[in-house]
C-alpha positions as CSV (number, residue, x, y, z in Angstrom):
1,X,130.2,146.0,71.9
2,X,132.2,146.0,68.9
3,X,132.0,143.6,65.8
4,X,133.5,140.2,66.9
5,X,135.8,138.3,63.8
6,X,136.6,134.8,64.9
7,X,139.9,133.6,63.0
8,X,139.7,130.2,61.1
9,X,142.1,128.8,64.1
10,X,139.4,130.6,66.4
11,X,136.4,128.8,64.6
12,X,138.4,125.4,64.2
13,X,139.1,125.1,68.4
14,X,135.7,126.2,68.9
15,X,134.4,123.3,67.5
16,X,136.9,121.1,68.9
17,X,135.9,121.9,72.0
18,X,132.6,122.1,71.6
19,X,132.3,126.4,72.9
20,X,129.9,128.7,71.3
21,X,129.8,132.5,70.4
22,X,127.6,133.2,73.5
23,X,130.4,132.1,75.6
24,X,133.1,133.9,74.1
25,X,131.5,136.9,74.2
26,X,130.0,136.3,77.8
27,X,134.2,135.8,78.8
28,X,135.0,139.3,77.1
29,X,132.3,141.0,78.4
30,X,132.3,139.9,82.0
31,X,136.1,137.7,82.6
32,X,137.4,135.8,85.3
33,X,140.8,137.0,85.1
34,X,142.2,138.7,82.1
35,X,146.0,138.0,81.5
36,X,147.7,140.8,79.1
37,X,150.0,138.8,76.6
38,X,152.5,140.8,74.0
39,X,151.2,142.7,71.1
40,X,148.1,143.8,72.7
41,X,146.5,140.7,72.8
42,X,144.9,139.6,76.1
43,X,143.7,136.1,77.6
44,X,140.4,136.4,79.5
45,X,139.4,133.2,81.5
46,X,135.7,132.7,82.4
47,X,134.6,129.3,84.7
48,X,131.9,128.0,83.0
49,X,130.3,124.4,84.6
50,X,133.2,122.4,85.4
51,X,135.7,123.5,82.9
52,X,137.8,126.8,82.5
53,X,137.4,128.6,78.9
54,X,140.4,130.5,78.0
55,X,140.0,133.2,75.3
56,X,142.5,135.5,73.8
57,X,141.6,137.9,71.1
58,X,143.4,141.5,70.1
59,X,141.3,144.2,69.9
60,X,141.5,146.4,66.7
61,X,140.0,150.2,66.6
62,X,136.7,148.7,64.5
63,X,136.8,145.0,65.6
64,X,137.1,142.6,68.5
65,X,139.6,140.0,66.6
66,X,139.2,136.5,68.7
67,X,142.5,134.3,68.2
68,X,141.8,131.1,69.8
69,X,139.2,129.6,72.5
70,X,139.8,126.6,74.8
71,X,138.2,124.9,77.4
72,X,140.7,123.6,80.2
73,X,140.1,121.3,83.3
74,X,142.2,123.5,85.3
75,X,142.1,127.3,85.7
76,X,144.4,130.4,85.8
77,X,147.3,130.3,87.8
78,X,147.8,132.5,90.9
Protein backbone atom coordinates (compact mmCIF):
# COMPACT_ATOMS: atom_id res chain seq x y z
CA UNK A 1 0.00 0.00 0.00
CA UNK A 2 1.08 3.36 -0.58
CA UNK A 3 2.11 6.16 2.09
CA UNK A 4 -1.15 7.32 3.88
CA UNK A 5 -1.15 11.50 4.79
CA UNK A 6 -4.12 12.31 6.88
CA UNK A 7 -5.08 16.15 6.43
CA UNK A 8 -5.46 18.28 9.71
CA UNK A 9 -9.46 18.22 8.91
CA UNK A 10 -8.75 14.22 8.47
CA UNK A 11 -6.93 14.01 11.92
CA UNK A 12 -9.40 16.54 13.68
CA UNK A 13 -12.77 14.22 12.70
CA UNK A 14 -10.87 11.32 13.56
CA UNK A 15 -10.70 12.20 16.92
CA UNK A 16 -14.14 13.54 17.06
CA UNK A 17 -15.32 10.50 16.29
CA UNK A 18 -13.29 8.50 18.06
CA UNK A 19 -11.80 6.19 14.46
CA UNK A 20 -8.33 5.08 14.28
CA UNK A 21 -5.70 4.56 11.37
CA UNK A 22 -6.42 0.80 11.40
CA UNK A 23 -9.81 1.47 10.31
CA UNK A 24 -9.14 3.82 7.70
CA UNK A 25 -6.98 1.85 6.15
CA UNK A 26 -9.00 -1.51 6.77
CA UNK A 27 -12.10 0.78 4.62
CA UNK A 28 -9.44 1.52 1.65
CA UNK A 29 -8.17 -1.70 1.50
CA UNK A 30 -11.20 -3.91 1.68
CA UNK A 31 -14.67 -1.15 1.30
CA UNK A 32 -18.16 -1.67 1.54
CA UNK A 33 -19.21 0.47 -1.24
CA UNK A 34 -16.88 3.01 -2.83
CA UNK A 35 -18.75 6.12 -4.20
CA UNK A 36 -16.49 8.16 -6.90
CA UNK A 37 -16.98 12.01 -6.07
CA UNK A 38 -15.39 14.87 -8.58
CA UNK A 39 -11.75 15.53 -8.76
CA UNK A 40 -10.76 11.99 -8.26
CA UNK A 41 -11.55 11.78 -4.96
CA UNK A 42 -13.65 8.67 -3.78
CA UNK A 43 -15.87 7.82 -0.60
CA UNK A 44 -15.39 4.21 0.57
CA UNK A 45 -17.89 3.13 3.30
CA UNK A 46 -16.92 0.15 5.60
CA UNK A 47 -19.67 -1.26 8.47
CA UNK A 48 -17.79 -1.44 11.38
CA UNK A 49 -19.94 -2.63 14.82
CA UNK A 50 -23.04 -0.67 14.74
CA UNK A 51 -21.98 2.32 12.96
CA UNK A 52 -21.11 3.13 9.16
CA UNK A 53 -17.48 4.86 8.69
CA UNK A 54 -17.33 6.94 5.70
CA UNK A 55 -13.85 7.79 4.27
CA UNK A 56 -12.93 9.89 1.33
CA UNK A 57 -9.38 10.40 0.38
CA UNK A 58 -7.72 11.25 -3.32
CA UNK A 59 -5.16 9.31 -4.36
CA UNK A 60 -1.90 10.98 -5.53
CA UNK A 61 0.91 9.05 -7.76
CA UNK A 62 3.21 8.72 -4.38
CA UNK A 63 0.48 9.03 -1.62
CA UNK A 64 -2.90 7.90 -0.42
CA UNK A 65 -4.13 11.59 0.72
CA UNK A 66 -7.22 10.87 3.33
CA UNK A 67 -9.63 14.05 3.35
CA UNK A 68 -12.08 13.36 6.10
CA UNK A 69 -13.41 10.20 8.18
CA UNK A 70 -16.81 9.89 9.75
CA UNK A 71 -18.73 7.48 11.51
CA UNK A 72 -22.53 7.53 10.65
CA UNK A 73 -25.60 5.68 12.26
CA UNK A 74 -26.89 5.01 8.87
CA UNK A 75 -25.23 3.63 5.72
CA UNK A 76 -24.81 4.16 1.97
CA UNK A 77 -27.73 4.80 0.03
CA UNK A 78 -28.96 2.35 -2.59
Amino acid sequence: MKTVKYTRHAKNRMRLHEINETDVELAIDNPDLTEPLLEDRKNVWKKISDRYLRVTYKEEPDRILIITAVKKKQGWRE
